[in-house]
KEKOL-472500 format. One record per residue (C-alpha): residue in one letter; y, x, z. Coordinates in Angstrom, 1 decimal. Layout:
residues N
A|Y|X|Z
...
This chain:
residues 633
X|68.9|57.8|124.5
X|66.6|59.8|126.4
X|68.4|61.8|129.9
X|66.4|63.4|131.9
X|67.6|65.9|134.7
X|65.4|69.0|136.2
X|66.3|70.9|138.9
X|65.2|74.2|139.4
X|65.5|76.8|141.6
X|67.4|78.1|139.4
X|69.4|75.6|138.7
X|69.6|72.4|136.7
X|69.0|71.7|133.1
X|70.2|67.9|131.3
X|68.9|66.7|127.9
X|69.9|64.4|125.5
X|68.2|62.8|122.8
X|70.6|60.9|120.4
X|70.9|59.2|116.9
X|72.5|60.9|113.5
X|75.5|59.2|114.2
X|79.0|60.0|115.4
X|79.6|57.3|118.0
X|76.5|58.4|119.6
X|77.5|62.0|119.2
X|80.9|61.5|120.8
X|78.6|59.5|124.0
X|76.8|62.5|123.9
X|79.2|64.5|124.7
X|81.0|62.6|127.5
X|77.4|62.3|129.2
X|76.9|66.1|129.5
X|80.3|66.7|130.7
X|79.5|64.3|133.5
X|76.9|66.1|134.5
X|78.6|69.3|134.5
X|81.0|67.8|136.8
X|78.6|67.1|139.3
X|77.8|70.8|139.2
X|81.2|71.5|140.1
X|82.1|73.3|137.1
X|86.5|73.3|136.8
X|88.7|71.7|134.4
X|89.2|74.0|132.3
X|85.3|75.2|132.0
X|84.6|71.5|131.4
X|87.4|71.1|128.9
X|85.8|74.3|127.1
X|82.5|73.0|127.4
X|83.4|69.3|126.3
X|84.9|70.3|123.1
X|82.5|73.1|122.2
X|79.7|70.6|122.5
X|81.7|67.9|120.4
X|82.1|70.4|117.9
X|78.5|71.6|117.4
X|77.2|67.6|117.7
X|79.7|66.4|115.3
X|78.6|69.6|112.9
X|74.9|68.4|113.3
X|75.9|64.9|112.1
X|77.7|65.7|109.4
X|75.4|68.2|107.6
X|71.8|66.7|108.6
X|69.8|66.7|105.8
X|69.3|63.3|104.2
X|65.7|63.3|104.3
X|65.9|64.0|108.6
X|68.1|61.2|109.2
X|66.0|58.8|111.6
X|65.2|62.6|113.2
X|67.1|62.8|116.7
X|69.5|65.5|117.3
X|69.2|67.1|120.9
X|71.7|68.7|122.9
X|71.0|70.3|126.3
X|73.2|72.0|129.1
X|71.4|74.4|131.6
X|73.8|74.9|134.6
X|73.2|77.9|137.3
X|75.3|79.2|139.4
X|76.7|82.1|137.4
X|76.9|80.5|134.2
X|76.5|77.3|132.0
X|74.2|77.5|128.6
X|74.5|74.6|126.0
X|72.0|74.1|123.6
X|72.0|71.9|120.4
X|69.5|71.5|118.1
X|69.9|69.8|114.5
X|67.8|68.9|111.3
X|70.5|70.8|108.6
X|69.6|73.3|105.8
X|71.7|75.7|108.5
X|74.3|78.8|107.2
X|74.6|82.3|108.3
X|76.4|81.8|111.6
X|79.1|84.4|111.5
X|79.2|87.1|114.3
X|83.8|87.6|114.4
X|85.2|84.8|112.8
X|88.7|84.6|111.8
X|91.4|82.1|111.9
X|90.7|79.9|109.1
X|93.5|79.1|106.2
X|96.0|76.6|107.2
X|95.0|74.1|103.8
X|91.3|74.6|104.9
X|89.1|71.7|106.6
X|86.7|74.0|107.4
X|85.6|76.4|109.9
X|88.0|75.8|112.6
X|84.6|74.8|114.9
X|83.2|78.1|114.0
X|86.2|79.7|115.5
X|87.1|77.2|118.6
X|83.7|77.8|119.4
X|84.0|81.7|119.6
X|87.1|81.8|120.7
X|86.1|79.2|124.3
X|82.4|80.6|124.7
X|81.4|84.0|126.3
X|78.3|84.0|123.5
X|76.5|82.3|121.1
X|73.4|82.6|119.2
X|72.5|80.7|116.0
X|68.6|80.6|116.0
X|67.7|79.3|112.2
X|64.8|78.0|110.6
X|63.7|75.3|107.9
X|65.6|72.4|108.8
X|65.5|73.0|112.3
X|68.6|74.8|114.4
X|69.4|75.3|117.5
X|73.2|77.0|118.4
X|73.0|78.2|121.7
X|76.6|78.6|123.6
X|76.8|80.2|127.3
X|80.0|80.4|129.6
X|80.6|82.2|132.7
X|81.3|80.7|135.9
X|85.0|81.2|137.1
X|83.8|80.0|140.4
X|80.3|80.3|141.8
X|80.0|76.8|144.4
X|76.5|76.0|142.8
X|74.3|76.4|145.3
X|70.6|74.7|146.3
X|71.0|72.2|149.0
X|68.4|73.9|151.4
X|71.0|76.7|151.9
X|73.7|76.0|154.8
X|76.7|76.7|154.3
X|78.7|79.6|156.5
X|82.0|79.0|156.4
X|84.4|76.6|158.8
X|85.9|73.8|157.3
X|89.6|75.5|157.1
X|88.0|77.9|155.0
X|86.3|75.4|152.8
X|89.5|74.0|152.4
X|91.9|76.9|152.1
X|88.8|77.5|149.2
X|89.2|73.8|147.7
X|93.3|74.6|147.5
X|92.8|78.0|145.6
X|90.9|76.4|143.3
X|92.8|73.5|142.5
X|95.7|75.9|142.0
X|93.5|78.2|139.8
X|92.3|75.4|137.5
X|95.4|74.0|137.7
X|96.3|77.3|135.8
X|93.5|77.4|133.8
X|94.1|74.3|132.5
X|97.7|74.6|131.2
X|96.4|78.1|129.7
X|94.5|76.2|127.9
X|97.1|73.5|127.0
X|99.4|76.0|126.2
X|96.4|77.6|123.6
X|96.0|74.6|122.2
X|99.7|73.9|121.5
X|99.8|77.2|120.0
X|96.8|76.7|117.8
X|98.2|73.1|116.7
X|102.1|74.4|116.1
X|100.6|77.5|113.6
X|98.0|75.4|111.7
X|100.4|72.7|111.0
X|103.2|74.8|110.3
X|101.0|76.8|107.9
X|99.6|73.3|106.5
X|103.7|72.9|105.4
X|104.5|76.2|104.2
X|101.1|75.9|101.6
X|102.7|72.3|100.6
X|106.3|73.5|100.1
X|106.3|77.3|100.0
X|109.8|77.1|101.9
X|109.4|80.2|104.1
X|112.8|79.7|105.5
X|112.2|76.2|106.4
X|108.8|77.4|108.2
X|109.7|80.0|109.9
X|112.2|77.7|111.7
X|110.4|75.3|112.4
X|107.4|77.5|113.3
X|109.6|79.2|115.5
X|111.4|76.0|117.1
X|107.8|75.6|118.8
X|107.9|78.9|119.8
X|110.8|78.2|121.4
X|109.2|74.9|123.5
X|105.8|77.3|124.2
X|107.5|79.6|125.9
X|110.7|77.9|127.7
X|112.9|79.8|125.7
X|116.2|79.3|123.9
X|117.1|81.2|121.0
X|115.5|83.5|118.5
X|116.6|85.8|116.0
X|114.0|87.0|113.1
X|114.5|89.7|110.7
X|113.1|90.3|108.0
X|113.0|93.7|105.5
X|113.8|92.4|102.0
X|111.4|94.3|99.5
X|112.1|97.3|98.4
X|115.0|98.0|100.9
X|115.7|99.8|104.2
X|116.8|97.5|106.7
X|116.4|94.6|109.0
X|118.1|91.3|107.6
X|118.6|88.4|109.6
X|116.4|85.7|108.0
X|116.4|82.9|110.5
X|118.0|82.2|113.7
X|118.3|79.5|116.2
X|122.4|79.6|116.2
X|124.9|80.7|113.3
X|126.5|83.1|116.5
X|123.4|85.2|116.2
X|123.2|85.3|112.2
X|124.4|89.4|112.7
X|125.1|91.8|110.0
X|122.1|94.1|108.5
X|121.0|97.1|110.5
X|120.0|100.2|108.9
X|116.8|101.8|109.5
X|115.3|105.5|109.2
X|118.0|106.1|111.9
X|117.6|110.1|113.1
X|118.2|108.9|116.9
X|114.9|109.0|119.0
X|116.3|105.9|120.8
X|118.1|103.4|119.2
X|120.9|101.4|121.0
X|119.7|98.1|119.6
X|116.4|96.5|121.1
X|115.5|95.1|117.1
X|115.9|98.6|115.8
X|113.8|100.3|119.0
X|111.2|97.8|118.4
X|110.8|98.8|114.8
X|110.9|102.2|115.4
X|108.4|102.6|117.8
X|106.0|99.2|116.7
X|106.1|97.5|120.0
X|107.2|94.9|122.1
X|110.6|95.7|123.8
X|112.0|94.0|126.8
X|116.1|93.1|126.1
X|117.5|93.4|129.1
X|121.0|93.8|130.5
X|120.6|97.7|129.9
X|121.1|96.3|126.2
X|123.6|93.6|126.8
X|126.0|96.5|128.0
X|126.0|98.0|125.0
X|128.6|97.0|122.2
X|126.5|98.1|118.9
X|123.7|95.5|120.0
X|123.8|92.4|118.0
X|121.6|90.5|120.1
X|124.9|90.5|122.8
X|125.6|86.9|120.6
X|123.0|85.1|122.9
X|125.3|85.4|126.0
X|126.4|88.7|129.3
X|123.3|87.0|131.0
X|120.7|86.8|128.4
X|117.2|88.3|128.4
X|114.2|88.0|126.4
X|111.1|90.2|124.3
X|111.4|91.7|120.9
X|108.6|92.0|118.4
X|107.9|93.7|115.7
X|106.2|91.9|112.7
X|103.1|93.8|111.4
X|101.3|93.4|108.7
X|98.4|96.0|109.4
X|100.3|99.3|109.8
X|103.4|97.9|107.0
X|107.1|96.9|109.5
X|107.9|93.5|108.0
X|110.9|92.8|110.5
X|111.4|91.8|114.0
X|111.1|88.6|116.1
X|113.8|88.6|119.0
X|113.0|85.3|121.8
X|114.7|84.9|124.7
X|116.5|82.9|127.5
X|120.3|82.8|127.6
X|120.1|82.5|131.4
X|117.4|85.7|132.3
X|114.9|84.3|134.6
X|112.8|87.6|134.6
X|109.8|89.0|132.5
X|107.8|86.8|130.2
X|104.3|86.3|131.7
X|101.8|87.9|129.9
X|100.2|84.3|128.6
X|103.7|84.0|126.9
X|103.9|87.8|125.6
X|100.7|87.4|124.1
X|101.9|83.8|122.4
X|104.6|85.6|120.7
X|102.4|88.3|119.8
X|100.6|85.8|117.9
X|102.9|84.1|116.3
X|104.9|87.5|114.8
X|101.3|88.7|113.6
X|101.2|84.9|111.8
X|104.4|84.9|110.6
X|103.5|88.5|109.1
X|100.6|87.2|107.0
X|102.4|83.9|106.0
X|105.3|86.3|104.4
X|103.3|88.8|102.7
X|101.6|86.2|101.1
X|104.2|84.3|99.9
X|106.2|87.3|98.8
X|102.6|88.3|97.1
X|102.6|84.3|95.1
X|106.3|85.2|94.3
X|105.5|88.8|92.9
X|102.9|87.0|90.6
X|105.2|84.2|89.6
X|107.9|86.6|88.9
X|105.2|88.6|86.9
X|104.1|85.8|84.7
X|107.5|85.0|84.2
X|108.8|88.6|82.9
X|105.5|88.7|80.8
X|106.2|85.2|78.9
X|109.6|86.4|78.4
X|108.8|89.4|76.7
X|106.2|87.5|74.8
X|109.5|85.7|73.4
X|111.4|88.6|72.9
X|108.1|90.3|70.7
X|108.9|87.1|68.8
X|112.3|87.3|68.1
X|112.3|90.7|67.6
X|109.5|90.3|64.8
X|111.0|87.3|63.3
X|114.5|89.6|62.8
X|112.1|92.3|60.6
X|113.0|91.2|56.8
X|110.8|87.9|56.1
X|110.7|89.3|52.9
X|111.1|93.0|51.4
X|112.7|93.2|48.1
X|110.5|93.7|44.6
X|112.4|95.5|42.3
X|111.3|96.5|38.6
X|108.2|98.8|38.4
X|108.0|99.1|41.9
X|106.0|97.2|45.3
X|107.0|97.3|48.5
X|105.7|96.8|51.7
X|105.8|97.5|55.5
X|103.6|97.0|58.7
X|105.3|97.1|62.6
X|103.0|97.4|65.6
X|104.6|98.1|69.3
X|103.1|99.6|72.1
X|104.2|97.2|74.6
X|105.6|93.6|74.0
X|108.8|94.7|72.4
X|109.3|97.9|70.8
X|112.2|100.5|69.4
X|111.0|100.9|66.1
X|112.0|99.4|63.3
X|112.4|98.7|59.5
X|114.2|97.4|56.8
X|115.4|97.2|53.2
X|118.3|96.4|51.4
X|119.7|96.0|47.5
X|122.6|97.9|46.7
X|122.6|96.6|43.2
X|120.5|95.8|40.4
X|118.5|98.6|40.4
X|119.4|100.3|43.7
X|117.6|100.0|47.2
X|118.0|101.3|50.7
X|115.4|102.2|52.4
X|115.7|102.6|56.6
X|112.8|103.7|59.7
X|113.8|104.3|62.9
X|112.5|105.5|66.5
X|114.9|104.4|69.3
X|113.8|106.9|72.1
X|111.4|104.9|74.9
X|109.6|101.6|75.0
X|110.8|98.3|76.5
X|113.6|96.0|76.6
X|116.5|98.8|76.3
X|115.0|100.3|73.1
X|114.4|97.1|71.2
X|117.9|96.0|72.3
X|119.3|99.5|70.9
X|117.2|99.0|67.6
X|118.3|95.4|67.1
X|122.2|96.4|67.2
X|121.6|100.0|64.9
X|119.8|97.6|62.6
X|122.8|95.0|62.6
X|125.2|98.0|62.2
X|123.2|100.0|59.0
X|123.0|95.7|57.6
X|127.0|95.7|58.2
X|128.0|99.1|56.8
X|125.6|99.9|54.1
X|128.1|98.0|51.1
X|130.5|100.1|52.2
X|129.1|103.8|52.6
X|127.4|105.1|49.1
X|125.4|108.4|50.8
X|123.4|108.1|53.4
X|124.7|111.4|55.0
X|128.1|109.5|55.5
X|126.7|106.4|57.0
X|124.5|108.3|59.8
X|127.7|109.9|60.7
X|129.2|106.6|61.0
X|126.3|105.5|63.1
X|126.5|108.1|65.4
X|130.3|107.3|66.1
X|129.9|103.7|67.0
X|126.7|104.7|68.9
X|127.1|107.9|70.3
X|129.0|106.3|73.6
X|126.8|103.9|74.6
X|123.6|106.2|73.8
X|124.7|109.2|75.8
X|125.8|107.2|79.1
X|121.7|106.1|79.2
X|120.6|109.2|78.3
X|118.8|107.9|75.3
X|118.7|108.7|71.7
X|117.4|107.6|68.0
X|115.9|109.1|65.3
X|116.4|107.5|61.8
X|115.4|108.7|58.1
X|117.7|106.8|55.6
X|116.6|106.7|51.8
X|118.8|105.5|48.8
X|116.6|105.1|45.8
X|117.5|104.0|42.2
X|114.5|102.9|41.0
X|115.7|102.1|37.1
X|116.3|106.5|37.1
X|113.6|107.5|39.7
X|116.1|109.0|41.4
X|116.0|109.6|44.9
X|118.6|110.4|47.9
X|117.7|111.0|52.0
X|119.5|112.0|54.9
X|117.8|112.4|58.1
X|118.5|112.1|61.9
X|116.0|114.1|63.6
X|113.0|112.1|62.2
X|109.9|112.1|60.1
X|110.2|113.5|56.9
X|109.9|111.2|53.4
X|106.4|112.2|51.9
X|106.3|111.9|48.2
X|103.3|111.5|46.5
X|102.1|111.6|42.9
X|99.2|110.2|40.9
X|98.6|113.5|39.0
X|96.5|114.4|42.1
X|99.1|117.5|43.3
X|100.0|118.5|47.2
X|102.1|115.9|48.9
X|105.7|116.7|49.2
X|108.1|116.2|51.3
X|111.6|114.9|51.7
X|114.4|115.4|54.1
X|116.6|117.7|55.6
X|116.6|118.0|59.7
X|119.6|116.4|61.5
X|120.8|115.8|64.7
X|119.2|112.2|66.2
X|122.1|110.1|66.7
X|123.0|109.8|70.2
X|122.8|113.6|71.2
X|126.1|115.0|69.9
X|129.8|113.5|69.7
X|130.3|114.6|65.9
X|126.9|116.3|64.1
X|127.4|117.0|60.4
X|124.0|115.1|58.2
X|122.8|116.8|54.8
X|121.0|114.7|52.4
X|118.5|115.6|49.8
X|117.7|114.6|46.2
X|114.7|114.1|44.1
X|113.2|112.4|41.7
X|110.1|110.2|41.8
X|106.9|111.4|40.0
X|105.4|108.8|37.6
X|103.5|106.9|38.8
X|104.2|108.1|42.5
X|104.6|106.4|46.4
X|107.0|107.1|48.5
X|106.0|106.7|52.1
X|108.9|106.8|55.7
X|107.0|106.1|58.9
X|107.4|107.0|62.7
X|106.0|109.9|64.7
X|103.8|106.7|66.1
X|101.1|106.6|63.7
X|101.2|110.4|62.9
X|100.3|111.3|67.0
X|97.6|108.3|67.6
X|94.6|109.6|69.4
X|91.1|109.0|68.8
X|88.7|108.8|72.1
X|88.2|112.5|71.4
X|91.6|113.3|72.0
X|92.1|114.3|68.2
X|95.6|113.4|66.7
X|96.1|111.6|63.2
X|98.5|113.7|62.2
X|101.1|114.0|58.8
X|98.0|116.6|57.3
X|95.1|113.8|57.2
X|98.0|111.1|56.5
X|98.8|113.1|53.9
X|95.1|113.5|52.3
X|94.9|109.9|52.6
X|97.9|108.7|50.4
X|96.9|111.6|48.2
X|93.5|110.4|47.6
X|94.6|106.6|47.5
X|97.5|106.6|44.8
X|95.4|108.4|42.0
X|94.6|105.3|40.8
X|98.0|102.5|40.8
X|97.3|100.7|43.7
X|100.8|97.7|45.0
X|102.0|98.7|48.6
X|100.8|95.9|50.4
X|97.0|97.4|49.5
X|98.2|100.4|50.6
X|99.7|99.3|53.8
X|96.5|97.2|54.6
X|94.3|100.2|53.4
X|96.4|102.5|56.3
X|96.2|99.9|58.7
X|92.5|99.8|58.9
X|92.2|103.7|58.4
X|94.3|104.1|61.6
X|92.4|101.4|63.8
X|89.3|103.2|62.3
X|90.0|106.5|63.4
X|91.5|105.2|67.0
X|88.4|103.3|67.4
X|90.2|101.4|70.4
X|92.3|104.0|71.7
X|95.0|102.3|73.5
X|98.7|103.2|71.5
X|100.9|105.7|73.2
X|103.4|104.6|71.2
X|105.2|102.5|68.4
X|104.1|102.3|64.6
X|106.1|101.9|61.9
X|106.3|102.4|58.2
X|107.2|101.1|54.7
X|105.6|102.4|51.4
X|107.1|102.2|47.9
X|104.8|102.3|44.9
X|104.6|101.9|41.6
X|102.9|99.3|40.0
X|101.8|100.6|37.3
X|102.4|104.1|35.7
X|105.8|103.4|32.6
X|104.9|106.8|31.0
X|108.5|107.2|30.4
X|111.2|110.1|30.8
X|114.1|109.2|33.0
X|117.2|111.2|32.6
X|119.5|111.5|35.4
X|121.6|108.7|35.5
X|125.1|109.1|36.0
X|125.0|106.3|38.5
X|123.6|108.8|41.2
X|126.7|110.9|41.0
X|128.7|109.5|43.1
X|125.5|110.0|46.0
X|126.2|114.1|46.1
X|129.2|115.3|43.3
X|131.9|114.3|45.4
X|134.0|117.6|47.4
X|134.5|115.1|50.0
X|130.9|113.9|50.8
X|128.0|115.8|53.4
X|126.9|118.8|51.9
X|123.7|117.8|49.8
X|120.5|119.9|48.4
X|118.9|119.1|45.1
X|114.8|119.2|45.4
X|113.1|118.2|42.5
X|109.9|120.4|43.8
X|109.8|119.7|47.7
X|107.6|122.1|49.9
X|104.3|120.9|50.3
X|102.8|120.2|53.5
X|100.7|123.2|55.1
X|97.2|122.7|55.8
């Protein structure tokens, strides 16, 4: 190990040549400290001095590049009277030394030298090139007593030791600032170290605070915290159960709040809590004892109020020094980050969570559509269900009334989300329940809008249903609507679509609406076609809407030629992703076709089994439409 020493006029300079190793690093180290105690430098500047060089030696070990090894690594320290310059120079590939380096992450092993280094020197300069570095570090003197040996020295004895007392006393200081620093440092990085282990915030922030406590020679502590998405200051830890207080209220109109926490949060800065406080009997804070005294802090994140840290002594001995002020600064501004974070991991969580949930309910909501629909006689069937969230409000379904007779149902549940689909699955259940037992489909949306109308109104919220009764041996056909889509009816023989469906109150709005249904009969061969105001209003990228005109053309076009309703469902399908061309869905899509399978070239008379749909004096009023409007173009 090669150690020379040159004095200068200007001063004195001490270099060290040493091996890629960290026993020799760690001598190092120790061997220019020594020398920067001969130069008089205090305990503290040689503390700071010590451990900055330790670092950067310890750095150069550790990353040399392999093929430098047997290369020796230099370090230097230039001593003058006004400041102290350390110089070491390594054989790594070097990094982009950075110019305001932060606090690193609790969980990381890295950059903490980067920071210590900052954080003790007065400058520092990283001079890179190809494997060869050299970090350059410079201190001021606190006390200038370098001085050449050819100049005598003016002053008596007393002085030079009244001198020699001030600055024991000031490193004295100096040195349990520095202590105190580096308890501070230690207390938040293993704290933090915890809190990414466990994620117990509670359990952290006591025990985080519990240091505090030591630091600063206090007693008790009270932290509040403002729960999200509320307006006041919660106590969320605290050193005794007597100072677990009730919540208070923020947004207060009065300029100057009686309690110390709510003064602090109002005006986002430290408040002393003296006895002027104590006095009064709305401040909570009273719980720590008549003589108590102490600092309250508000917790920042940026400009966002997270709560309040309240420290203090139950016996007041006076002001907090400004070493300690600053120490509880620190740790509110940590204890700030370490709870938005968390409350950011548990937002996430909680997201995923709600997302895999509804994933389940799309599930269970698509497994209660009919597994199968029924296939009666002549006819095909088929339907097709596509939400605009996870879960939807629409819905479909189909149910025998006998041999030959079939109930056809599509509804719109106003909104999107949990609540509709939850109001769809129980109108679905109740249509299931009372459809044996109510023959028109005017008298069973009026029966639907009794049991429903209650619970509908009280969430604002409505639905829109089109029920169809068809007996498909007579081609006959009965509807009753609730404010929705009208039934389009469409024949082979190539004329206008027609449609189907007197207006009606959606069920929800009024306590007792009155429903009409309409009759028809089913052209031969024909398709009968209920859907949602979903697929009608899609958008294309040019803002266009589908609309019932163009869905319209389409069947038209389609059932010339017989064609089973799956096709056609699949044929719609595609047409509608076609024309969206990856427009997101504004809303739910629903549907069910009816078609025949082939054309039976056969009159049907009217049956007398549809009587008892509209001859009765006692049912809804009904309208016989054998030649429906068609649609306008």
């Amino acid at each position: 190990m090669d150690a020379p020493t040159i004095h200068t006029d200007g001063g004195a300079a001490h270099r060290i040549a040493f091996g890629c190793n960290p026993a020799e690093s760690r001598a190092a180290s120790r061997a220019l400290r020594a020398f920067l105690a001969e130069h008089l430098l205090d305990e503290a500047e040689l503390f700071a001095c010590e451990l900055c060089l330790a670092e950067a030696c310890n750095n150069a070990v550790q990353y040399a590049d392999e093929r430098f090894r047997n290369e020796p690594i230099v370090a230097e320290a230039v001593c003058t009277s006004s400041q102290v310059e350390l110089r070491v120079t390594d054989h790594t590939q070097g990094f982009d030394f950075p110019k305001n380096p932060s606090v690193p992450p609790p969980d990381s092993e890295r950059g903490r030298g980067i920071f210590i280094i900052h954080s003790m020197m007065d400058g520092v300069r990283y001079l890179r090139s190809e494997n060869h570095n050299t970090l350059v570090m410079w201190k001021r003197r606190s006390h200038h007593l370098h001085r050449p040996s050819n100049q005598p020295s003016s002053e008596s004895p007393d002085d030079l030791r009244r001198q020699l007392e001030d600055f024991k006393r000031t490193i004295g200081a100096m040195a349990r600032e520095l202590c105190f620093r580096s308890e501070s440092l230690a207390a938040i990085f293993r704290c933090g170290t915890e809190l990414g282990r466990a994620g117990d915030l509670e359990g952290f922030a006591q025990r985080l605070l519990g240091d505090l406590l030591h630091l600063t020679s206090t007693d008790w502590f009270v932290l509040r915290l403002i729960p999200p998405r509320d307006l006041q200051l919660t106590v969320f830890a605290a050193s005794d159960p007597e100072l677990m207080g009730e919540p208070l209220r923020l947004g207060t109109t009065n300029p100057s709040p009686a309690s110390a926490e709510l003064a602090a949060a109002a005006t986002r800065t430290a408040v002393p809590y003296t006895a002027r406080h104590a006095r009064l009997p709305s401040e909570p804070l009273r719980a720590a004892g008549p003589r108590a005294g102490g600092l309250v802090h508000p917790v920042l994140f940026g400009e966002t109020l997270v709560g309040t840290l309240a420290v203090g002594r139950r016996e007041n001995a006076g002001p907090f020094s400004e070493l300690q002020a600053e120490v509880i600064r620190t740790f509110a501004e940590f204890l700030a980050i370490q709870i938005v974070n968390l409350r950011h991991q548990e937002e996430q969580i909680g997201a995923r969570l709600i997302t895999r949930e509804l994933e389940i309910a799309r599930s269970i909501q698509k497994a209660s559509f009919p597994r199968s629909l029924p296939q009666l006689g002549n006819f095909s069937l088929a339907g097709r269900w596509e939400s605009a969230r996870q879960v939807a409000g629409d819905f479909y379904d189909a149910m025998p009334l006998g041999d030959h007779s079939l109930l056809l149902v599509v509804a719109d549940v106003m909104g999107k989300g949990v609540p509709a689909a939850m109001f769809a699955t129980i109108t679905r259940a109740l249509i299931r329940a009372m459809a044996p037992h109510h023959h028109q489909p005017a008298d069973l949306l009026m029966r639907l809008n009794a049991l429903l109308y209650e619970e509908l109104s009280a969430v604002d919220m409505f639905i829109t249903i089109q029920l169809v009764c068809i007996d498909l041996q007579w081609r006959h056909v009965v509807a009753a609507s609730a404010g929705h889509c009208p039934v389009l009816l469409v024949s082979g023989d190539g004329n206008p679509v027609r449609t189907l469906g007197p207006t009606g109150t959606p069920l929800g709005i009024q306590p007792d609406p009155i429903y009409d249904q309409e009759c028809a009969t089913l052209p031969d061969p024909a398709c009968l076609m209920i859907y949602t105001d979903g697929l009608t209003e899609a958008f294309n990228p040019a803002g266009e809407m589908f609309g019932r005109n163009r869905l319209g053309e389409w069947l038209r076009e389609r059932v010339r030629f017989p064609c089973a309703a799956e096709q056609l469902c699949e044929g719609l399908a595609s047409e509608l992703d076609r024309f969206r061309e990856g427009t997101p869905l504004r809303d739910d899509q629903t549907f069910l076709i009816l078609a025949d399978k082939c054309p039976t070239s056969v009159a049907h008379p009217q049956h007398p089994s549809l009587a008892g749909w509209h001859s009765s004096t006692e049912s809804p009023s009904v309208t016989h439409n054998e030649t429906v409007s068609p649609l306008t173009k």
